[in-house]
Backbone as a ProteinNet text record, in pm:
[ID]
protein_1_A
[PRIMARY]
XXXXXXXXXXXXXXXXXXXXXXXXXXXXXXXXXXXXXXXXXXXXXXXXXXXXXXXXXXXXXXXXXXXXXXXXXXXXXXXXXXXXXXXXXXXXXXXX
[TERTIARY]
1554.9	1464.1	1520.9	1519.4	1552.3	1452.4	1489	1445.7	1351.8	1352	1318.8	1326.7	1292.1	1342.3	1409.8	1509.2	1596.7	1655.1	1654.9	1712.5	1875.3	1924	2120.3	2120.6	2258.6	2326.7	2317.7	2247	2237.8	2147.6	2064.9	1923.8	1812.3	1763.8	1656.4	1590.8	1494.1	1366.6	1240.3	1187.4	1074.7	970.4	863.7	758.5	640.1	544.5	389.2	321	227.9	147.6	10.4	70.8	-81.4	-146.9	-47.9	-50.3	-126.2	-109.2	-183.8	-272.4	-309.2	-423.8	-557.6	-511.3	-621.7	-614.9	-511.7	-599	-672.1	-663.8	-776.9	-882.7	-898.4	-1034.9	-1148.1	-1010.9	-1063	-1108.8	-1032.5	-1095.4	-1239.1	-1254.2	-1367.6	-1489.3	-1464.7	-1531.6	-1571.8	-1524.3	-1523.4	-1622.1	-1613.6	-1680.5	-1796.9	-1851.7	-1990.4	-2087.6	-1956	-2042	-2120.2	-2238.2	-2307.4	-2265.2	-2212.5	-2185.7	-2072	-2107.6	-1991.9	-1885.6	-1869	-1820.9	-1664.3	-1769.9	-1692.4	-1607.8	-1691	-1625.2	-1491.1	-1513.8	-1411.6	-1267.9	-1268.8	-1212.7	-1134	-1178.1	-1184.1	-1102	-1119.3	-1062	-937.6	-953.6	-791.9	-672.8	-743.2	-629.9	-639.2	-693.9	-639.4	-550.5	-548.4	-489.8	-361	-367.7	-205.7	-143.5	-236.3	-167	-140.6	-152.9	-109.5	2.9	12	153.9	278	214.6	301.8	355.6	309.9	336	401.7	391.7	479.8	612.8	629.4	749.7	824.2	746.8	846	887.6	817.1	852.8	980.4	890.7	1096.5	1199.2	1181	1276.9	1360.7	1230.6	1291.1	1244.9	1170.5	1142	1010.5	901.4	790	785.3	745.3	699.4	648.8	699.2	654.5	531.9	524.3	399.8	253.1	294	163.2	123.1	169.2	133.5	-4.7	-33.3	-149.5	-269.2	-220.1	-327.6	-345.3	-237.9	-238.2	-299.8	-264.9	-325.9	-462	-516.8	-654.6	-695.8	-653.3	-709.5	-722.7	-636	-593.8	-717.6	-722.6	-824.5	-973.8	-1015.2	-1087.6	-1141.6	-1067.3	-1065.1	-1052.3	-1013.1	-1022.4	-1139	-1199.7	-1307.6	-1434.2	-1433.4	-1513.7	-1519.2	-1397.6	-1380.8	-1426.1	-1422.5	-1513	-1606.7	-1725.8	-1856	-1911.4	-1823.9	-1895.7	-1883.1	-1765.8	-1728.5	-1820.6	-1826.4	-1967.4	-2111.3	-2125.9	-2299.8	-2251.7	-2192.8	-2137	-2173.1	-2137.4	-2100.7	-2249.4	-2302.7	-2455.6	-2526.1	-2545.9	-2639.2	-2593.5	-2477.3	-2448.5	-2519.9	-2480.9	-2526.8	-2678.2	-2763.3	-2888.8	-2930.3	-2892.4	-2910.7	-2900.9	-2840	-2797.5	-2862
-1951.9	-2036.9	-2065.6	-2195.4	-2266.2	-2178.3	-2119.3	-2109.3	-1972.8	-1855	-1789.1	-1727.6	-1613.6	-1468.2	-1361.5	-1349.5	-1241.7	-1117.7	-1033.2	-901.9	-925.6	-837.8	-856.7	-750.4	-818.9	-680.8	-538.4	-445.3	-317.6	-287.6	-373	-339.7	-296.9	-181.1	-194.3	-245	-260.6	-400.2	-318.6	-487	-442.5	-443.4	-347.8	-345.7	-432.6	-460	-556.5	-505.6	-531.4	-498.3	-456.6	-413.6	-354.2	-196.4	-127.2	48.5	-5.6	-32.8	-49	-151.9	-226	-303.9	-194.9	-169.4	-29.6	74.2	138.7	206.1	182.4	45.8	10.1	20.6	-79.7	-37.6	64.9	216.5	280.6	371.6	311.9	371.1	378.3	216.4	198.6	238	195.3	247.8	400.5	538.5	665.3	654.6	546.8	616.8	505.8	435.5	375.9	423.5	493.4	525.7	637.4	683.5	793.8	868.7	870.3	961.4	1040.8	1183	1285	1240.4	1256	1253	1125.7	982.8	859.6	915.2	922.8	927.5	1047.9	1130.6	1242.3	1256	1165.4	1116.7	995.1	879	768.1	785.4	917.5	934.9	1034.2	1105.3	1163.9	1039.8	935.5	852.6	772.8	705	636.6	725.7	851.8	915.3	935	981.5	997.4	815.7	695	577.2	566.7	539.9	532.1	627.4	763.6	820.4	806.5	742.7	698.4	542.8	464.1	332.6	386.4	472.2	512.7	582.8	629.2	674.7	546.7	424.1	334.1	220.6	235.4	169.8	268.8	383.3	442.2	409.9	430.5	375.7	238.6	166.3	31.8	-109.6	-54.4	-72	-136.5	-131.9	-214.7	-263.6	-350	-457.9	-401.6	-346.4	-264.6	-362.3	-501.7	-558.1	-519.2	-451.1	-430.3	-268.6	-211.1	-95.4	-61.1	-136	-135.5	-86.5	-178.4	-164.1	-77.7	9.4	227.9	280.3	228.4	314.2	277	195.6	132.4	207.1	203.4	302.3	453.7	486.7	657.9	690.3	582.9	643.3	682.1	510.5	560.8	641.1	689.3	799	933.1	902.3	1092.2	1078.8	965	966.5	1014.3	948.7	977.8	1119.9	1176.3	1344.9	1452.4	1347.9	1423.2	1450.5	1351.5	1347.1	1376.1	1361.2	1401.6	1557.5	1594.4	1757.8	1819.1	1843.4	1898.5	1867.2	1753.5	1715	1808.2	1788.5	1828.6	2001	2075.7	2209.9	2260.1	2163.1	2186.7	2226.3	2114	2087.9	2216.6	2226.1	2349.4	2483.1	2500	2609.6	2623.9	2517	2482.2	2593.3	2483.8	2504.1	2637.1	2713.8	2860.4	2954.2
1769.1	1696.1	1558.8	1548	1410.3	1264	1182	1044.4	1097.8	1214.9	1208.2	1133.6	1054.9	975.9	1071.3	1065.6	1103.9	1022.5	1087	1014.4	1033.3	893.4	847	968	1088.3	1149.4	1086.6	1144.8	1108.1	1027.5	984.2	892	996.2	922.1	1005.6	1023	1140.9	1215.3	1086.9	1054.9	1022.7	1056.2	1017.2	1098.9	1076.4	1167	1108.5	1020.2	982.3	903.8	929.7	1034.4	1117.4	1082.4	1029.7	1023.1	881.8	788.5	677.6	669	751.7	790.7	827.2	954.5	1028.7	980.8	834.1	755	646.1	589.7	525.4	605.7	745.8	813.1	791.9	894	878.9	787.1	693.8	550.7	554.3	515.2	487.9	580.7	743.8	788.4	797.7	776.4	715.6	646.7	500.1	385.3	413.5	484.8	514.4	626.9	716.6	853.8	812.8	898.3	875.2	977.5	1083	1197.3	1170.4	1153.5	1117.7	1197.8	1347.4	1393.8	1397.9	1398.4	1342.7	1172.3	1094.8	988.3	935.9	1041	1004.5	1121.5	1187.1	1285.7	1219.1	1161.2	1105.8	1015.5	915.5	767.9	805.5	921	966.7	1004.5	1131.5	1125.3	1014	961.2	818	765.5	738.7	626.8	713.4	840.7	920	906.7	973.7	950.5	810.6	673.5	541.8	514	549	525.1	630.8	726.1	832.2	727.2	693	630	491.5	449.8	300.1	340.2	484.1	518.5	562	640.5	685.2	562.5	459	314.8	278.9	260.6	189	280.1	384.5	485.4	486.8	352.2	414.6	561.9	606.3	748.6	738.6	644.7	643.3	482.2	506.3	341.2	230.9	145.4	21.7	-51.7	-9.4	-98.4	-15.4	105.9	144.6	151.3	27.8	26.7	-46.1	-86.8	-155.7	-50	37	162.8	215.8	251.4	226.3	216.4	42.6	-45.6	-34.9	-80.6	-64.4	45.6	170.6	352.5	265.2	232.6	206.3	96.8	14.9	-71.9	-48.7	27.9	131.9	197.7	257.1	405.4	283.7	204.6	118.5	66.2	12.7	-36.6	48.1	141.6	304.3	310.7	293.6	343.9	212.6	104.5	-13.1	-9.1	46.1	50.7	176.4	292.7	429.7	430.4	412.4	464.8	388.3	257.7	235.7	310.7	309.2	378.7	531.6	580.1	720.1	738.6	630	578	544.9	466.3	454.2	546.8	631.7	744	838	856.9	957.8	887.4	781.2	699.3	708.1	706.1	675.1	851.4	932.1	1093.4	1152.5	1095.8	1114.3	1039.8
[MASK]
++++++++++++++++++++++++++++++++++++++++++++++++++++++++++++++++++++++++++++++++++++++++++++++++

């Protein structure tokens, strides 16, 4: 294809922009959902997809302008795990 973007012989392929897309998601979804279950689930893969996307940036291998979007997921999803794991910790405590 005429005027595609191609990678230089021996560079590495780069990747979409999907790993830091769906951890913004699930960022957000984490820190809105009310279901322990969704949200602590939600805020593990965001947080594994975002350090997965900061390894293929040092690498070279995904678009350093979309790191923001990561970070933005990662903050997210820690934020989520700030405020759920306690309520979570409560309620068990409470129940027992």
């Amino acid at each position: 294809m005429a005027g595609s973007p191609t990678a230089a012989p021996g560079a590495p392929a780069r990747t979409s922009g999907r790993k830091q897309s769906a951890s913004l998601v699930l960022g957000i979804v984490s820190l809105v959902t009310g279901f322990a279950v969704i949200t602590l689930l939600g805020a593990v893969i965001a947080i594994t997809l975002a350090s997965l996307t900061f390894q293929e940036i040092s690498q070279g291998r995904a678009d350093p302008g979309r790191r923001s979007l990561a970070v933005a997921g990662m903050v997210c999803a820690i934020v989520a795990l700030a405020i759920w794991i306690p309520v979570i910790v409560g309620v068990a405590i409470s129940e027992s």
